[in-house]
Structures are given as structure tokens and as C-alpha cells.
C-alpha positions as CSV (number, residue, x, y, z in Angstrom):
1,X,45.0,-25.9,71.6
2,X,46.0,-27.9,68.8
3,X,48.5,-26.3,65.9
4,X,48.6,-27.4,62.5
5,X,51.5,-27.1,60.1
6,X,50.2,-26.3,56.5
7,X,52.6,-27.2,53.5
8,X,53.2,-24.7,50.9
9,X,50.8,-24.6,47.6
10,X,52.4,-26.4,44.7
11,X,53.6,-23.7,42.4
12,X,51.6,-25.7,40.0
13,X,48.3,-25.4,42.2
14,X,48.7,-21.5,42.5
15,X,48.9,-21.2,38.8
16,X,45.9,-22.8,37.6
17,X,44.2,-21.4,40.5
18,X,44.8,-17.6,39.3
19,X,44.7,-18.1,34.8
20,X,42.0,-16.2,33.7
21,X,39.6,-18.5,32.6
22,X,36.6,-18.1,29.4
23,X,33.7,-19.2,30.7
24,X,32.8,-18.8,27.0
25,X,29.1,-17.3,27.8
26,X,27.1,-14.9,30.5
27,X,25.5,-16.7,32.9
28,X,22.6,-15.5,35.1
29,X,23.5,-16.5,39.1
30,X,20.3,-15.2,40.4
31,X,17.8,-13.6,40.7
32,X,16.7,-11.4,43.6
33,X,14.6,-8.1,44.9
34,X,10.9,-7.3,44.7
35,X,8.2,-7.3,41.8
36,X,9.0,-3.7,41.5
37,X,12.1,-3.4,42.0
38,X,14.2,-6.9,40.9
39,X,17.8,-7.4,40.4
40,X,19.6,-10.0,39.4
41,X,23.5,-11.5,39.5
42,X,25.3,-12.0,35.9
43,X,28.4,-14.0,35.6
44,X,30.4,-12.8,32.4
45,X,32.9,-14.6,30.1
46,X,35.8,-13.5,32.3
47,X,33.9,-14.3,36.0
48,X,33.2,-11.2,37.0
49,X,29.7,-11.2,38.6
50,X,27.6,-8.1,38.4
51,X,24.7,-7.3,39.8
52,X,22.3,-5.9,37.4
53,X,18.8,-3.9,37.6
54,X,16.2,-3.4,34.3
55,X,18.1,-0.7,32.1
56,X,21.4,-1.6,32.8
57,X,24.2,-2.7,30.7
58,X,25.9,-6.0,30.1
59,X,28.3,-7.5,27.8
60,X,27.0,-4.6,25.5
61,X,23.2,-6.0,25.6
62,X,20.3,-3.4,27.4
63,X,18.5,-5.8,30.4
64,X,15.1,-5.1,29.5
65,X,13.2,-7.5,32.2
66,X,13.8,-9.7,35.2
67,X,11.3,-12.3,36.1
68,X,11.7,-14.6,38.6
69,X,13.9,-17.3,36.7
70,X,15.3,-15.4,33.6
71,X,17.1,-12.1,32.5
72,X,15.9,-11.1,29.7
73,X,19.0,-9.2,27.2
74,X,18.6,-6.7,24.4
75,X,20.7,-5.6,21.6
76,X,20.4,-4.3,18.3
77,X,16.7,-5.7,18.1
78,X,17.3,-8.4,18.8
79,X,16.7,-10.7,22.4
80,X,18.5,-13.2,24.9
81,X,17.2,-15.1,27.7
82,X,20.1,-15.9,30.3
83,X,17.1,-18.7,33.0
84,X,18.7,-20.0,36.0
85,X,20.4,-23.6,35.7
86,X,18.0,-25.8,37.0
87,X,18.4,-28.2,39.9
């Protein structure tokens, strides 16, 4: 069995590693469930992912539908589209 020695994060490192970061916009991760029943994964501004059915609330917007490749957001009568990055 082979042991490995492993040096100590750079104090540096460990403090970039744990700011809080502004992603500066939601972002929709995926998408994922059935045609009648679909769900999807929302990254907010701060990281925190959330998983999300139609109804639900997000960053103060109503999700009113998930189709296959886009959320789509409601507030105030008004509409967002969060699609998935493309690859």
C-alpha cells in the first residue's frame, strides 16, 4: 500500500475557494421528470441550486412551464426564459 503525504491548502487557496461569489443571473442546470410531471434545476445569483416544479417560486418570479430545454419565469406580467447552455 502506497501513502501519500498531502501539503496543506495555501491559505490563499482556501479563501477564494469559500467567497461567496455573484454569478450575476439564474441559470437553469437542467431539466428533468416526465411530460406530466417535469422539474427542473435553477442555479441562483448566490449558487444555490434548487430544484423547481411548475408553480413554484424563484428569485421572486412564479415558474409557469417547463419544456424540455427552457424554464419558463413569471412576474408581474411579465416573462423570462432561463434555456439550457448549449453544447
Amino acid at each position: 500500500m502506497t501513502t501519500t503525504t498531502q501539503e496543506p491548502t495555501p491559505q490563499n487557496v482556501a479563501d477564494l475557494a469559500t467567497q461567496n461569489a455573484d454569478l450575476g443571473r439564474l441559470a437553469l442546470i437542467g431539466v428533468f421528470g416526465s411530460q406530466t410531471a417535469p422539474a427542473a434545476l435553477i442555479r441562483d445569483r448566490k449558487g444555490t441550486v434548487q430544484r423547481v416544479i411548475i408553480g413554484d417560486q424563484v428569485a421572486n418570479q412564479t415558474v409557469t412551464a417547463i419544456a424540455e430545454d427552457r424554464v419558463i419565469l413569471a412576474r408581474g406580467g411579465k416573462t423570462s426564459t432561463l434555456t439550457l447552455p448549449k453544447s
